[in-house]
SEVOLO-661490 format. One record per residue: residue in one letter; z, y, x of N, C-alpha, C in turn. Coordinates in steps of 0.2 Angstrom, whole numbers, plus 5000, padded with zeros to 4 digits. Example, Ala and Ser with C-alpha at 12.3 -4.5 7.8 and 13.67 -1.06 7.14 Angstrom:
a503949725066503949785062503949845066/s503549895064503649955068503950005064/
This chain:
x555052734796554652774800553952784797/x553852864797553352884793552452824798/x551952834794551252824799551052874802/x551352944802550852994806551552964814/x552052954814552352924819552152854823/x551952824817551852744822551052744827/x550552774823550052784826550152794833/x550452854838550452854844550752804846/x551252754846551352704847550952644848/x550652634843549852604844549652594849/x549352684849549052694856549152684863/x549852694863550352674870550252614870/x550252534865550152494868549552454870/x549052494867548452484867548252504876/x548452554878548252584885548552524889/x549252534887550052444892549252404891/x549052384887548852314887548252304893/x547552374892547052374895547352384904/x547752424904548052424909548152354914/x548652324911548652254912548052214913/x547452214911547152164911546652204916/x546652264919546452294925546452254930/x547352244930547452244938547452154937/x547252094932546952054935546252034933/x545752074933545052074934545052074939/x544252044943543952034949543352104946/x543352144952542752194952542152164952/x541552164949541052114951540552164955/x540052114959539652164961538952134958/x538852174956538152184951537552164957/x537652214959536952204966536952124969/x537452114971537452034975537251974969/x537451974961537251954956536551934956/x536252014954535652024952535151964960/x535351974966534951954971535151864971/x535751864970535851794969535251744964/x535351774957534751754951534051744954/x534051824956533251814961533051774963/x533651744968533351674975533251634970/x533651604964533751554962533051544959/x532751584953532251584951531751574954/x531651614962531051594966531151514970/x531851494969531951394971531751384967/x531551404961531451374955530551344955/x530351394957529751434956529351394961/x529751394965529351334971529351284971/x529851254967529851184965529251164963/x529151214957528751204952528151224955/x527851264961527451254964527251204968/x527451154972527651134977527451054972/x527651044965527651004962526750994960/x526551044957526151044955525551044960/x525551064967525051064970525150974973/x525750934972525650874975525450844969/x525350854963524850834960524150844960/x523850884959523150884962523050864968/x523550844972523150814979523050754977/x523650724972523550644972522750614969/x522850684962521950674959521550664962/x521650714966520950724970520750654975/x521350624979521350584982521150484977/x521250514970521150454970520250464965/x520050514967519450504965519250534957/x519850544953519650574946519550614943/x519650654948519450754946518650774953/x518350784946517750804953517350864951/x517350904958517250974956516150954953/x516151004949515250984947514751004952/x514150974953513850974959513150964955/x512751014960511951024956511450964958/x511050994954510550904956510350904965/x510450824966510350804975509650844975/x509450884980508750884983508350824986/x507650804984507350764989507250814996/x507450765001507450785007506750755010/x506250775013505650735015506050715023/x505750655023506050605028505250615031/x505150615039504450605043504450535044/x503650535042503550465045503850445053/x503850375054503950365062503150345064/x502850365070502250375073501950285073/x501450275071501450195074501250175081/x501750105082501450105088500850045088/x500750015095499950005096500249945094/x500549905094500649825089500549835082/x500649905078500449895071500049915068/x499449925074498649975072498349925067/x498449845069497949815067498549775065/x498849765056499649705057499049635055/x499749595058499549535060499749495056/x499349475057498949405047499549375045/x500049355051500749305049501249355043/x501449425046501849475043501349515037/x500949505037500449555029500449485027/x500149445027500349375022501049355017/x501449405024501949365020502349415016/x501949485018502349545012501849535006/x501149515004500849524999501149504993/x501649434994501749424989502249484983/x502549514988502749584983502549644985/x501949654983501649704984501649744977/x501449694972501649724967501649654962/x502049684957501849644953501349614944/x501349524947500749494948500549504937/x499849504938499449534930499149504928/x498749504923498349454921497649514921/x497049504923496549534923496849594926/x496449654923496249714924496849744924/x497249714918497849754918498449764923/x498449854923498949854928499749864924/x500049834925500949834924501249854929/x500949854936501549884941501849934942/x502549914943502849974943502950044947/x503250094945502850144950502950154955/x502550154961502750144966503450234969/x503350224976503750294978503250304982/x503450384985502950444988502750404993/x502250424997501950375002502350405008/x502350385012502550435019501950465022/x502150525027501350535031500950495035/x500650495035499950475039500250455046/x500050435050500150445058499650495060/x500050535063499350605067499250575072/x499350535077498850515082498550455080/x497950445082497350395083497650335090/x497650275089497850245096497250255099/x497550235106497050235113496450175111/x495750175112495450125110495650065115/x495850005112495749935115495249915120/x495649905128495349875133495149805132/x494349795131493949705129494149685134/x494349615133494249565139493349565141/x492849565138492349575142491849615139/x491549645140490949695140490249655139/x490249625140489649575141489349545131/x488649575128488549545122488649465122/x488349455128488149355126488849345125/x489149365128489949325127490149345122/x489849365115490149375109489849295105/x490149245101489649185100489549205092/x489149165089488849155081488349215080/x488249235076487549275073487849345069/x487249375071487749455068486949465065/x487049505055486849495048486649575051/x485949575049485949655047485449675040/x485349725036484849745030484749815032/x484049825029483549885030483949905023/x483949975023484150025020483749995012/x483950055006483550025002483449984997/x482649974993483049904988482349874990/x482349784991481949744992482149735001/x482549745004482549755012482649695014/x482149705021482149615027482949625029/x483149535027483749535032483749495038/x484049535043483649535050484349485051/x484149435056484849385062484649435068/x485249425070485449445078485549405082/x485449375086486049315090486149365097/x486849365098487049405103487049355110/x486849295109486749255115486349295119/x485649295116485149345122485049395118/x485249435112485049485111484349475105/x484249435106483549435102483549425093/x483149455091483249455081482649435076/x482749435074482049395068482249405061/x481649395056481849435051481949375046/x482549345044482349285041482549305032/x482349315032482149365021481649445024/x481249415019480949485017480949505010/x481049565010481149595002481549544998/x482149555002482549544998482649564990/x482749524985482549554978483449574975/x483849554979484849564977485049564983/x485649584982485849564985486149494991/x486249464997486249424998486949384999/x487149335000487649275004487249255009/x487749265014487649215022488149165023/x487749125022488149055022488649055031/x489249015030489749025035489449025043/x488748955044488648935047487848965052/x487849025046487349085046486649045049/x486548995046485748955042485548975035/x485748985030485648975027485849025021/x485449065015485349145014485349125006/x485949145001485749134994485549214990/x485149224986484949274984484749264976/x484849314971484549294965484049324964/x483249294960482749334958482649324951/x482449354949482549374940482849314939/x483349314937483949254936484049204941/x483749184942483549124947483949124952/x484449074955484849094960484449034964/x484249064970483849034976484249024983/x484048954988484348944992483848944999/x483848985005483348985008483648945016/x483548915016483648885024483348895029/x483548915034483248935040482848895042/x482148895042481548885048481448825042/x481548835035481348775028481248795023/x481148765017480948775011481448825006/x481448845001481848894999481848834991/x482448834991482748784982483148834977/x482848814971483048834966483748804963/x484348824963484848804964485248804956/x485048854952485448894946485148934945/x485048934935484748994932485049044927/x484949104924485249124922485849154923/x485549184933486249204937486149284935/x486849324937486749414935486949424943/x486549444947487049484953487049524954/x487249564949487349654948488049644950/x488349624948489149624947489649584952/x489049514954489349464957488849454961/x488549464970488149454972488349354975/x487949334976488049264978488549244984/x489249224985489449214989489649144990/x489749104997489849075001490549034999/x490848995000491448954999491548955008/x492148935010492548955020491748875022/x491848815017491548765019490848745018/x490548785014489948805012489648745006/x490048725003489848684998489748714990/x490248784990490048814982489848894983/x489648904977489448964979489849004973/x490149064975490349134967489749144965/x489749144958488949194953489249204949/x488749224943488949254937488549234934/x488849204928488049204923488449254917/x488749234910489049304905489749304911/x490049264914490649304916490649264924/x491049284930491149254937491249164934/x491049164939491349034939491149014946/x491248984948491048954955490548874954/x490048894959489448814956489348804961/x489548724960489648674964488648654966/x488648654973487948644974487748564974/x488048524976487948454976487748434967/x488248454963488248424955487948504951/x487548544954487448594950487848654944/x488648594944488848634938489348704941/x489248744935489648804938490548794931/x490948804935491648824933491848864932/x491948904927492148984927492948994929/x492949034932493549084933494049074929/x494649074929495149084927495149134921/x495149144915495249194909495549254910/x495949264915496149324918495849334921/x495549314926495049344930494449364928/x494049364921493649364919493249444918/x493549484920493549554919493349594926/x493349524931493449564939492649574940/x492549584947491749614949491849584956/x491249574960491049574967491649524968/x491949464968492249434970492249404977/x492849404982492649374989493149324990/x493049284995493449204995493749245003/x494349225002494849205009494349155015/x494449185019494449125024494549025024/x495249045019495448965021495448935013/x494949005010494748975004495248974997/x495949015001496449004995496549054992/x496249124992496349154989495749204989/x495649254980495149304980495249354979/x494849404982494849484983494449504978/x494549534973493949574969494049624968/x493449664964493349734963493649734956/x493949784953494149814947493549884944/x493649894936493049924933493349994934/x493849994935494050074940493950084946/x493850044951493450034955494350054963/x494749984961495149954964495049874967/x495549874969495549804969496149744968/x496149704967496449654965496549564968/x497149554970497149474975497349414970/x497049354969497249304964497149254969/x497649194968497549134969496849114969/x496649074971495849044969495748994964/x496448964961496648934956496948974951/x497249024951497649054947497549104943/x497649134936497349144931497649234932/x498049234936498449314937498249344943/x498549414944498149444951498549474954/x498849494960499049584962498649624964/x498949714961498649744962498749784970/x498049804974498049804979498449884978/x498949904981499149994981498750034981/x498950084980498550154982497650174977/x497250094983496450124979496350134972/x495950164970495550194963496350204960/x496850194960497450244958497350334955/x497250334950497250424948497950464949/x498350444951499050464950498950504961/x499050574959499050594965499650584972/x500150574968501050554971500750494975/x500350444971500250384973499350374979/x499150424977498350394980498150484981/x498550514985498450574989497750594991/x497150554992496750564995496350544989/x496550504984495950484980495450444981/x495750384984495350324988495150284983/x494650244983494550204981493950124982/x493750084981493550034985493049994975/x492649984977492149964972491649904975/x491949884980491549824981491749794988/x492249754988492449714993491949694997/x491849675003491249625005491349595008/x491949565014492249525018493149525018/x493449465018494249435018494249395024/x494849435026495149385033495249325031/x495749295036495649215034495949185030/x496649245028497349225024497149275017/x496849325016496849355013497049425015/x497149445018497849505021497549555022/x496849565025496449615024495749615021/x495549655021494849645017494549705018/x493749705021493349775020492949765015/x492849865015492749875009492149935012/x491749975006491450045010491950075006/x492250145008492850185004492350225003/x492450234997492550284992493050334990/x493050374985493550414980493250404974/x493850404971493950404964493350444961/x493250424957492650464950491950474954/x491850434962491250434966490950394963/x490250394961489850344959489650294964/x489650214961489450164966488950174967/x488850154975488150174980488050094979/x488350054979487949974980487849944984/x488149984992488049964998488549894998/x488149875006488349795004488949815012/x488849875014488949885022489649925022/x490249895023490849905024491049955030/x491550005030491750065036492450075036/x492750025033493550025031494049965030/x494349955033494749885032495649895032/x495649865025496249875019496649825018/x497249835021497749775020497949795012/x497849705010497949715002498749715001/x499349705007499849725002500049785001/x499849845005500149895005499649955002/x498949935001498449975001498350015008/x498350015013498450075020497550045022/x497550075023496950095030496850075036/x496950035040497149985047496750045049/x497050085056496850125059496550075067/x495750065068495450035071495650045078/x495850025086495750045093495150055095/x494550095092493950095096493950175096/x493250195100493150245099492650275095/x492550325093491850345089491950345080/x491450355076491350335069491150255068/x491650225062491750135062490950175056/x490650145057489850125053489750055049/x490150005052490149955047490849895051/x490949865046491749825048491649765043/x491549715047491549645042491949575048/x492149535041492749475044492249405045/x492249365048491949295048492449255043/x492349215045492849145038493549145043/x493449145049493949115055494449195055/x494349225054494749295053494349335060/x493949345062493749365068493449445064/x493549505067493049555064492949575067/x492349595066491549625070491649685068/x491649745074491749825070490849835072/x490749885070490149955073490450025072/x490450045078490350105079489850145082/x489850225081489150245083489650305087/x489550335092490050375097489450385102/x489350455103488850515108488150465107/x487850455104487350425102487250345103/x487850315106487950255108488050205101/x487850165101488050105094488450045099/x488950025096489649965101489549925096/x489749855097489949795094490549765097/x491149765093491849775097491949705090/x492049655092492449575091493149585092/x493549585087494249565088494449495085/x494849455088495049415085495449385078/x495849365078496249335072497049375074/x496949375083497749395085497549485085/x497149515083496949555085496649585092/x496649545096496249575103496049575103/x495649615108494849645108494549595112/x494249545109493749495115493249515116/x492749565114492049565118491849635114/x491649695116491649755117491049755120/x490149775115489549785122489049825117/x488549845120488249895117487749865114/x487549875107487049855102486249845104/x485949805105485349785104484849845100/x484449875104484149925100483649935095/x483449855095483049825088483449805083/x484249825082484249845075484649895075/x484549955077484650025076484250055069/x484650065065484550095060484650065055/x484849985055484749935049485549935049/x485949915042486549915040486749855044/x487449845045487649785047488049745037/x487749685039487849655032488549595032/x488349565038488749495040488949455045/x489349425048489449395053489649345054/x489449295059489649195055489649175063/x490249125062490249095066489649055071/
């Protein structure tokens, strides 16, 4: 059989075959295919969704993925308002914060660290304190006054009857009032002198300076602070004087505690500073002669302590500000808890004109209010025992001291 003959053959089988394999195919449907694929891929898809967001929650939950966050803002917090128990703090609780006040240095130098912002002020003034009695005599000891000026008489008061007398005249220093308010130390051209009430005046110690260190008193009345090249305490029975601790040697205007354990001094920046009475280190009091505005907003400062309650815990001072020239005044208008540096906001009413402690922690304010001058006695607990109007024979003279 030729090949132009088998070829159709071929083809015949070729069709039989295709034919057959027709009738057992399955028609497919494309369409239900294609939609079937779709779901799958989107279970797919979800998984893989579903998977990966419970990852992130786990992160998140356990703390190690954190979105970035900009710097915290300081938020100003308002002071809380003081109430009438903390106008004047009491000697137990300010005793026992001063120990960290800041911390302790040797001399002038300050190391402490820096403090933080202060809070505000208190905007109101407490109500003035109700005396137990209005009556002068019922205030007891002797109230110190000085005439303005330099060479001034220093007058006694006794608020028994009111009556004064001038026991120094022309004064040449500054003075000490001895505890028992008999007896008046003062220096004249070096000479430190002792005068006794209604008796002879003794020459006690020479080669004293009372520029820096005026004469003051020990709580018992046996030693006196001077100064000859630097502060020492001199023992008045054996005439020897003992210098200060070598830390302290740098201080000014030193004032003894009450109970005689501890000293308040002035610094040459014109702050202040608390030492043991034995101890060669100090702290610094907060806030005064401070140049740093964060810390001493007003620019306070204190350049001559002139009375310490009984424990050390406050102390007046005349206030000043910073870069203000020393005036010399012996006459205090401010009383300054050393641990915090604050300001004891007084219960009276009117302008405080002068503010001084006894040895027993007792202070004697003055105020001057619609022309009236008060002598307002608080105690150790702070209440007001005796509230009465000034004797008008010493109007105009400084209040200097106040003695049991």
């Amino acid at each position: 059989m030729s090949a132009e003959q088998e070829r159709p053959r071929d083809h015949d089988r070729l069709r039989s075959s295709l034919h057959d394999l027709a009738d057992i195919a399955e028609p497919a449907d494309m369409y239900e295919r294609a939609v079937t694929r779709s779901r799958r891929i989107a279970r797919k898809e979800a998984a893989v969704g579903t998977g990966a967001a419970m990852v992130v929650l786990v992160v998140l939950a356990s703390g190690l993925w954190q979105m970035p966050h900009g710097k915290q803002q300081n938020v100003p917090v308002a002071a809380a308002p003081q109430s009438a128990s903390s106008v004047l703090p009491s000697l137990s609780s300010t005793a026992q914060s001063s120990g960290s006040a800041s911390s302790a240095t040797p001399g002038d130098k300050d190391d402490s660290p820096a403090r933080p912002p202060r809070p505000d002020k208190p905007a109101n003034k407490p109500k003035p304190a109700k005396p137990k009695s209005r009556t002068l005599s019922d205030m007891p000891g002797h109230v110190f006054y000085a005439e303005h000026g330099t060479g001034p008489d220093v007058v006694r008061m006794s608020p028994s009857d009111g009556n004064t007398e001038v026991v120094l005249s022309d004064a040449p220093s500054s003075v000490g009032i001895s505890p028992d308010g008999y007896r008046i130390a003062y220096v004249s051209d070096g000479k430190l002198l002792v005068s006794e009430a209604g008796g002879e005046t003794k020459q006690v110690a020479a080669n004293i300076d009372a520029v820096g260190q005026a004469p003051v008193w020990s709580p018992e009345g046996s030693r006196l602070l001077v100064a000859e090249s630097a502060p020492g305490v001199l023992d008045l029975e054996s005439g020897e004087i003992t210098p200060l601790p070598e830390g302290l040697a740098s201080g000014q205007h030193f004032r003894w505690s009450g109970d005689g354990s501890t000293l308040v001094y002035a610094t040459s920046y014109c702050g202040l500073k608390v030492a043991g009475a034995e101890a060669g280190t100090s702290t610094t009091v907060p806030v005064l002669g401070d140049k740093q505005p964060q810390d001493n907003p007003d620019g306070l400062a204190a350049c001559k302590p002139t009375s310490v309650d009984a424990t050390g815990a406050r102390v007046t001072v005349p206030l000043q500000t910073t870069g203000e020239q020393t005036t010399g005044t012996d006459t205090a208008d401010a009383v300054i808890d050393t641990a915090t540096g604050d300001l004891a906001v007084l219960p009276v009413s009117g302008s405080v004109v002068g503010a001084v402690f006894d040895t027993d922690g007792n202070l004697l304010v003055r105020t001057e209010d619609d022309g009236k001058t008060l002598l307002s006695l608080f105690g150790p607990d702070n209440t007001l025992k005796v509230q009465a109007k000034e004797p008008a024979s010493v109007r105009g003279l400084d209040l200097l001291a106040y003695t049991r």
